[in-house]
C-alpha positions as CSV (number, residue, x, y, z in Angstrom):
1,X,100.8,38.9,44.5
2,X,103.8,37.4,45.7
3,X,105.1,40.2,47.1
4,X,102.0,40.9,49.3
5,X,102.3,37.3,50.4
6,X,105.7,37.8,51.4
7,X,104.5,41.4,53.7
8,X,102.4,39.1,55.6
9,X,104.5,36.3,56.5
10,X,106.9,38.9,57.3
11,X,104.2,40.9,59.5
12,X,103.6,37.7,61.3
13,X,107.1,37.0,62.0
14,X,107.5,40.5,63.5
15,X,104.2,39.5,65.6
16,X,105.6,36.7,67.4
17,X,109.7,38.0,67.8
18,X,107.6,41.4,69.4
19,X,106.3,39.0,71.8
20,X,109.3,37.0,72.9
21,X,111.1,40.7,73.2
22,X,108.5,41.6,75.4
23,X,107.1,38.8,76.9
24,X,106.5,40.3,80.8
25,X,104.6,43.0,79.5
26,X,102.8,41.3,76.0
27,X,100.8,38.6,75.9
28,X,100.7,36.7,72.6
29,X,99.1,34.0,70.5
30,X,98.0,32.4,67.4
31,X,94.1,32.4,65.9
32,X,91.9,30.1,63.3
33,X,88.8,30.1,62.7
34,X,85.7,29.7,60.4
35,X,84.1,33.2,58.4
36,X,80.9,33.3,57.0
37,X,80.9,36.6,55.1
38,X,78.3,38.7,52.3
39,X,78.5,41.8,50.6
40,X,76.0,44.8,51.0
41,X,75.2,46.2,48.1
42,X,75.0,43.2,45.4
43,X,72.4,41.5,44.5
44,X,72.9,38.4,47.0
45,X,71.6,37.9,50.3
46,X,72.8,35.8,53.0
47,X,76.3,34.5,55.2
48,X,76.6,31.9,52.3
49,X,80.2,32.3,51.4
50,X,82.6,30.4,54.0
51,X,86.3,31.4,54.5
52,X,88.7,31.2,56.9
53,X,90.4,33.3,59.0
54,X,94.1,32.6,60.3
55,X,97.1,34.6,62.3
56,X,98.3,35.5,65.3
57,X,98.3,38.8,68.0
58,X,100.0,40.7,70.6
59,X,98.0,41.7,73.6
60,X,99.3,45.0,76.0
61,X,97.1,45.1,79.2
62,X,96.2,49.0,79.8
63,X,94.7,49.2,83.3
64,X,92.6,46.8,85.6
65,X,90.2,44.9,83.2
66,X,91.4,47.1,79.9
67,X,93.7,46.0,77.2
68,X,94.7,46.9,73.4
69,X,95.7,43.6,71.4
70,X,96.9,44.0,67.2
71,X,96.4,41.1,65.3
72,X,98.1,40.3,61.3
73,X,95.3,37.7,59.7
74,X,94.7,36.7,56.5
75,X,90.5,36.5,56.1
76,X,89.1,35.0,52.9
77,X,85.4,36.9,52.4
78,X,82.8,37.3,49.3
79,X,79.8,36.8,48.5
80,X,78.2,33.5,47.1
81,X,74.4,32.9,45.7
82,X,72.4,30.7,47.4
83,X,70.0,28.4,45.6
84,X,66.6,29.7,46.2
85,X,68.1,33.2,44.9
86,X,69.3,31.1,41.9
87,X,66.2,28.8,41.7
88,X,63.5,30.9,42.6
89,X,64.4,34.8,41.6
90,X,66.4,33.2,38.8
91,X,69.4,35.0,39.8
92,X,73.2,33.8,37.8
93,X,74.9,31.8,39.9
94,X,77.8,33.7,41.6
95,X,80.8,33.5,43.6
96,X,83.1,36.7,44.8
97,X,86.2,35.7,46.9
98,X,87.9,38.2,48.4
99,X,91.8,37.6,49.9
100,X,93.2,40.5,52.6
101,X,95.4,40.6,54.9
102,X,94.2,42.1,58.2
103,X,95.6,44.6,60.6
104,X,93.2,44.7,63.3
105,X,93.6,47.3,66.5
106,X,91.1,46.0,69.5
107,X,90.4,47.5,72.6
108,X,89.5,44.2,75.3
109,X,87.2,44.8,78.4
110,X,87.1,42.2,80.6
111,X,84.4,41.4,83.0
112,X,86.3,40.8,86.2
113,X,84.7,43.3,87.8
114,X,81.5,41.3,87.5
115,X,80.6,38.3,89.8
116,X,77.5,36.2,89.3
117,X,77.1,33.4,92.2
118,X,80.6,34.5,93.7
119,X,82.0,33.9,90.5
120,X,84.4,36.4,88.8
121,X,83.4,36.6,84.8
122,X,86.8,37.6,84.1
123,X,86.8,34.5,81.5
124,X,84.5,37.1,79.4
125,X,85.9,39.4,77.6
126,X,84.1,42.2,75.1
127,X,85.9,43.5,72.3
128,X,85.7,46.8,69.4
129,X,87.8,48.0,67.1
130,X,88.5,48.4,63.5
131,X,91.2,46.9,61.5
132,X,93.1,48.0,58.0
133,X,92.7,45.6,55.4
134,X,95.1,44.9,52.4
135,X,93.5,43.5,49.6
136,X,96.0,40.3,48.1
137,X,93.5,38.8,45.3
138,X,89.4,38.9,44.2
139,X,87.9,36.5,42.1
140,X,84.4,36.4,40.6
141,X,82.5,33.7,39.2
142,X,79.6,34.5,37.3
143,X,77.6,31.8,36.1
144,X,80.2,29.7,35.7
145,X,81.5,31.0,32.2
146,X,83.8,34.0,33.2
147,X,86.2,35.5,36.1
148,X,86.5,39.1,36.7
149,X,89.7,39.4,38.8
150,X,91.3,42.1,41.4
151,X,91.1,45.6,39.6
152,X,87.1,45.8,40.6
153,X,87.7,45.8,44.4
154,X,89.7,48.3,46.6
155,X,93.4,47.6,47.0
156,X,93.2,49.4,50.8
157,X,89.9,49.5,53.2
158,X,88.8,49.5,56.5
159,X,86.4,47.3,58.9
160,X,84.7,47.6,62.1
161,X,84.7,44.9,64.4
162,X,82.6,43.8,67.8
163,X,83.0,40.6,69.5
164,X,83.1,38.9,72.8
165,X,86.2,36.1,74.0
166,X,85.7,33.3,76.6
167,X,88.7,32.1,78.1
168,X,88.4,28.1,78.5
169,X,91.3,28.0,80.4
170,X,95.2,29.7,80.4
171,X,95.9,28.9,76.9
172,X,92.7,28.3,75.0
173,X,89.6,30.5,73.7
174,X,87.0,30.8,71.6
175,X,85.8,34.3,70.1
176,X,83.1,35.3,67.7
177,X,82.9,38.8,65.8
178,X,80.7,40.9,63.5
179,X,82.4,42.6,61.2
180,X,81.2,45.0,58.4
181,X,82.9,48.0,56.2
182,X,84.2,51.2,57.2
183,X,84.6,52.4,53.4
184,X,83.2,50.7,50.7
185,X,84.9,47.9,49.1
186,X,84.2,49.0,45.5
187,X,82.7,51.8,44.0
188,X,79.5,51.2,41.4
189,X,80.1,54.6,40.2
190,X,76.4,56.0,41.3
191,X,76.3,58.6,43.7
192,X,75.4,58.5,47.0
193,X,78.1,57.1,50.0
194,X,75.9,54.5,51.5
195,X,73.9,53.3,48.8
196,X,75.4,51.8,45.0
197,X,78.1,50.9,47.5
198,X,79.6,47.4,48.0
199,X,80.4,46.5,52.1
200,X,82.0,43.5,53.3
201,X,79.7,41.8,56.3
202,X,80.9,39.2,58.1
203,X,80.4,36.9,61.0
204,X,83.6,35.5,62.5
205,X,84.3,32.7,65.0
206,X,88.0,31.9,66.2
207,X,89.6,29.4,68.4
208,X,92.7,30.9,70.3
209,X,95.6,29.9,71.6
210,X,98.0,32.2,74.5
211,X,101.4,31.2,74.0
212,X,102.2,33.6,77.3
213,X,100.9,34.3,80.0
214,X,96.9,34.2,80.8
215,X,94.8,36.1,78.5
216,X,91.5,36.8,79.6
């Protein structure tokens, strides 16, 4: 555990030194934000679990309005029970949380070529990629009387991810994402790839801050 915590405080060093090496042609910056996060394939329906999300990236524009950016986060995701699935369906109350570490790859559009009322929307920016996800700890609380840790999820998976940016000014953003499963998370053991499967789904919103130059 210790050792994975020590890879991404490491990767995160090597985020920001990549920057100041090549700070005229990289844009970088730090990001925090809320999650709100389920799991396909349980029993539990619902964004109820909220995590956090928290790291930095380094942006490379590609061409007029085109750029790739990597981020290293650490997300905290699950699954919780709300209680109408607990008072109504009679359901066990349950809590999953889920620790990675992120490794997302995004390609950015922004929509400078755009104008609405003379005005460029170059402030906008759309967003898709996917990102590699380490697993660093899982947790589950069932009913409150036991904990099933780590060895039922995936050490290693991937996620998708779609958003769109708005640039407030030079320095500061705001961003929102969907994210959901590449591969499943954990294996039920039933056949059949996209069913008895467990996906993480998640709805992300970050506030960012450009330490370089403008990032749109």
């Amino acid at each position: 555990m210790k050792k994975r915590f020590v890879f991404l405080a490491l990767g995160f060093l090597f985020v920001i030194n990549l920057s100041q090496v090549k700070a005229q042609s990289f844009n970088a910056g730090l990001v925090v934000g809320p999650t709100f996060a389920q799991v396909d394939g349980d029993h539990y329906a619902g964004y109820h679990q909220l995590g956090f999300t928290a790291g930095a990236y380094v942006n490379l524009p590609l061409a007029d309005y085109f750029s790739a950016q990597m981020e290293l986060k650490y997300s905290l995701l699950g699954a919780h029970s709300s209680t109408e699935e607990v008072m109504e369906y009679y359901y066990n109350p349950y809590s999953l949380r889920l620790h990675y570490a992120e490794i997302p790859l995004m390609l950015r559009y922004d929509l400078g070529f755009f104008r609405v009322g003379g005005r460029s929307l170059d402030f906008i920016t759309l967003e898709a990629g996917a990102s590699v996800d380490v697993r660093l700890k899982a947790t589950e609380d069932v009913d409150a009387d036991y904990q099933v840790t780590t060895s039922r999820w995936r050490l290693f998976s991937m996620t998708g991810n779609a958003g769109i940016h708005f640039a407030f000014n030079e320095h500061i953003g705001l961003g929102a994402r969907f994210m959901y499963s590449i591969v499943p998370i954990r294996f039920t053991g039933n056949p059949g790839w996209f069913t008895n499967q467990y996906y993480n789904k998640v709805i992300q919103f970050t506030l960012t801050y450009n330490i370089n130059s403008p990032l749109r």
